[in-house]
C-alpha positions in Angstrom: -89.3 36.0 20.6 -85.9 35.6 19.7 -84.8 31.9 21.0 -83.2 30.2 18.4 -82.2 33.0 16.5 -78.2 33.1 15.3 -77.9 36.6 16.3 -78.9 40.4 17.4 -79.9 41.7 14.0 -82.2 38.7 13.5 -83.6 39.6 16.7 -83.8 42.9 16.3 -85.6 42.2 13.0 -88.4 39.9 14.6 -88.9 42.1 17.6 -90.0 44.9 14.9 -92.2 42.7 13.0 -94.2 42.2 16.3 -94.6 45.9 17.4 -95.3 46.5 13.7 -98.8 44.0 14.5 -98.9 45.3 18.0 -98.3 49.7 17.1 -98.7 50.0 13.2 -99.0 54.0 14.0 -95.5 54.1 15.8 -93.5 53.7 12.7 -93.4 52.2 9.3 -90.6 49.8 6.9 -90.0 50.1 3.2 -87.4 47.9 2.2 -84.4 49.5 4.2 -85.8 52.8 4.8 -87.4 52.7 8.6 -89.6 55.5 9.7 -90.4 56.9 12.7 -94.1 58.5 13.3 -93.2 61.6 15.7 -96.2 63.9 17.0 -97.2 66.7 15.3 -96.8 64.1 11.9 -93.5 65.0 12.1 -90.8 61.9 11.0 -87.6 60.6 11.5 -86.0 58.3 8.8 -82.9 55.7 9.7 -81.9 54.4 6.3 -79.6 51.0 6.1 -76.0 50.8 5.3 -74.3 48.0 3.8 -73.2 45.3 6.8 -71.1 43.5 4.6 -68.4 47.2 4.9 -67.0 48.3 7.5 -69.2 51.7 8.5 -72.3 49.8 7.4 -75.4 49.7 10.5 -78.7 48.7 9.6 -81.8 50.2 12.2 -84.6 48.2 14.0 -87.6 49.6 15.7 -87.4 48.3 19.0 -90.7 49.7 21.6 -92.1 53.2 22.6 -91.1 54.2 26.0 -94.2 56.0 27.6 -92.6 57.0 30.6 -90.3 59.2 28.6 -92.1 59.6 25.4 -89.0 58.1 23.5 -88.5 55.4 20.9 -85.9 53.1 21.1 -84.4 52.2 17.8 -81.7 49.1 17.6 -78.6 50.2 15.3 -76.8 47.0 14.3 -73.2 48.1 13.4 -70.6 45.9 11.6 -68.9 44.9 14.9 -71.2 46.1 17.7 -74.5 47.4 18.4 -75.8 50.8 20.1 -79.4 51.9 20.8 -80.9 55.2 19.6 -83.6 57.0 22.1 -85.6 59.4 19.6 -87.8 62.0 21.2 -91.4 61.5 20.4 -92.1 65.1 20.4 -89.1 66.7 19.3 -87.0 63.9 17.4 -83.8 64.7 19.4 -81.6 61.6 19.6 -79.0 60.3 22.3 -77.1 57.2 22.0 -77.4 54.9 24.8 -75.7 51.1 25.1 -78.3 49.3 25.9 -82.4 48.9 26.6 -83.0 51.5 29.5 -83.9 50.2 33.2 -85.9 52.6 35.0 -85.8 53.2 38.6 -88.7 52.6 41.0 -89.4 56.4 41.1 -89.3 56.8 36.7 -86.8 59.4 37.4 -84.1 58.0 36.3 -82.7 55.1 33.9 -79.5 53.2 33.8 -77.9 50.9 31.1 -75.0 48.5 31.6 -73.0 47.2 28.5 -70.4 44.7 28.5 -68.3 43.3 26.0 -64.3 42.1 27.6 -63.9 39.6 25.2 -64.9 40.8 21.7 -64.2 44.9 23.1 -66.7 45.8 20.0 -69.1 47.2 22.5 -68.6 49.5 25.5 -68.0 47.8 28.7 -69.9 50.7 30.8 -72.7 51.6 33.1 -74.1 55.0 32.5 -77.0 56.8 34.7 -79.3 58.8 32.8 -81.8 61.2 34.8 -84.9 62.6 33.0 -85.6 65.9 32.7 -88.7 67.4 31.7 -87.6 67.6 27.7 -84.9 65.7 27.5 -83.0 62.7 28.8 -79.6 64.0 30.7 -76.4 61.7 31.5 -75.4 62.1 35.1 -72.9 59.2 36.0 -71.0 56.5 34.3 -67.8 54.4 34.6 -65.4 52.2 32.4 -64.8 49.4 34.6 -62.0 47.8 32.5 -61.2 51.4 30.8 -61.7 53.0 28.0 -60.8 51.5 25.6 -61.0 48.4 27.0 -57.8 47.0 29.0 -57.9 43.4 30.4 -55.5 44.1 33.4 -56.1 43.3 36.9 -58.9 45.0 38.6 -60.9 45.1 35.5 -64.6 44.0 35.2 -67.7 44.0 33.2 -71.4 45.0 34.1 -73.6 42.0 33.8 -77.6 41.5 35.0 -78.2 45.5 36.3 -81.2 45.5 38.7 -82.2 48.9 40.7 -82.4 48.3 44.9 -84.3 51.4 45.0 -84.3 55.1 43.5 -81.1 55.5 45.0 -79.3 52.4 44.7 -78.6 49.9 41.7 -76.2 46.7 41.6 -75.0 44.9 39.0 -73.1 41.7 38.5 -69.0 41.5 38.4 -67.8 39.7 35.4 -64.1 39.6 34.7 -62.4 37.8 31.8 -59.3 35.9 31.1 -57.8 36.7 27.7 -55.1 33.7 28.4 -57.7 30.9 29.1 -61.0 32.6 27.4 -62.4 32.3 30.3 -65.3 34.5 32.0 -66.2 34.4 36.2 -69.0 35.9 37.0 -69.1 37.3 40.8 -70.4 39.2 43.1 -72.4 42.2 42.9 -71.0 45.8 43.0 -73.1 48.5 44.9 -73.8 51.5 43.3 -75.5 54.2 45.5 -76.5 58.2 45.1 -74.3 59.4 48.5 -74.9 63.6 49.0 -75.6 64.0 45.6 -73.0 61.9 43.6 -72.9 58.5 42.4 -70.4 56.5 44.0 -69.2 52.7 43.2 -69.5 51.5 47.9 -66.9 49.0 49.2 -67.3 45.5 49.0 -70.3 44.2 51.6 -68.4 42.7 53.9 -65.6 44.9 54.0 -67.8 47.7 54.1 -69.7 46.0 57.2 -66.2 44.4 58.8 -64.9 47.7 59.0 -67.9 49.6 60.7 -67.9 46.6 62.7 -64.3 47.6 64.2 -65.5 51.4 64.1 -68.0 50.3 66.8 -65.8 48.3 69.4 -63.0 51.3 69.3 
């Protein structure tokens, strides 16, 4: 849907026309007003700002989530772009950096954003667990810091997959400010241990070392 085009607001912009065709009732555009059809007729309006300054954002309708009765709505900023999940019910809104990736068991979500080389986005994974009303952030981490600092050690969140409910991975990127150049690597393990999120040693340290644990 969006090969060819130069960039994400042009994207964003064709992805609405086609759930426009596809969901007429989810929301509605006039000119740049966009409007969100909530239940209960109750509505949400995003109304464009100027891109050309520098607090200007225009809003795209992105899709309906049913398995958390949210829209997603794609704010395109000046420098950046951030994601808006609007309660279907309620109208409540929490920022998120990127399209939601639901574990195998819909109780959770996670999102991975990352931006070394430009820094206008977040370079950070966030968890997000769902309650019953509301969508509730439980984890996250600034691999490169916050705000962004391109020393050794740092990395970027690239291609985030879930393992299973419990587990999610997502690709090592690091950048070279000196070269402008970008590796991507190796996975990094992220896994719910006792109740808390925690980043796991590198596979086969992790494995070298249990490996020595078992001929002492």
């Amino acid at each position: 849907m969006c090969h060819g085009l130069a960039n994400s607001y042009d994207c964003g912009q064709a992805i609405e026309r086609y759930q426009l065709r596809r969901a007429p009732q989810l929301f509605t555009r006039n000119g740049d007003t966009l409007t969100v059809h909530l239940s209960g007729r109750q509505l949400t309006t995003f109304v464009d700002k100027d891109l050309e300054h520098e607090n200007g954002v225009s809003y795209t309708y992105r899709e309906f989530i049913p398995e958390i009765e949210h829209h997603l709505v794609h704010a395109h900023l000046y420098e950046g772009t951030g994601y808006l999940l609007v309660s279907h019910r309620t109208g409540d809104m929490v920022r998120i950096q990127a399209p939601p990736i639901f574990s195998p068991d819909g109780n959770r979500f996670a999102t991975a954003s990352e931006d070394l080389e430009s820094r206008y986005n977040p370079n950070e994974i966030q968890i997000w667990r769902v309650g019953e009303n509301a969508v509730v952030l439980e984890w996250s981490l600034a691999p490169a810091g916050d705000p962004v600092v391109i020393a050794p050690g740092a990395w970027g969140p690239k291609n985030l997959r879930w393992i299973s409910p419990t587990e999610i991975r997502v690709q090592r990127v690091t950048f070279d400010p000196d070269t402008f150049t970008r590796t991507e690597g190796e996975d990094v393990v992220i896994r719910l241990v006792r109740g808390r999120w925690r980043v796991m040693p590198r596979e086969e340290g992790y494995f070298a070392l249990n490996a020595l644990a078992a001929r002492l």
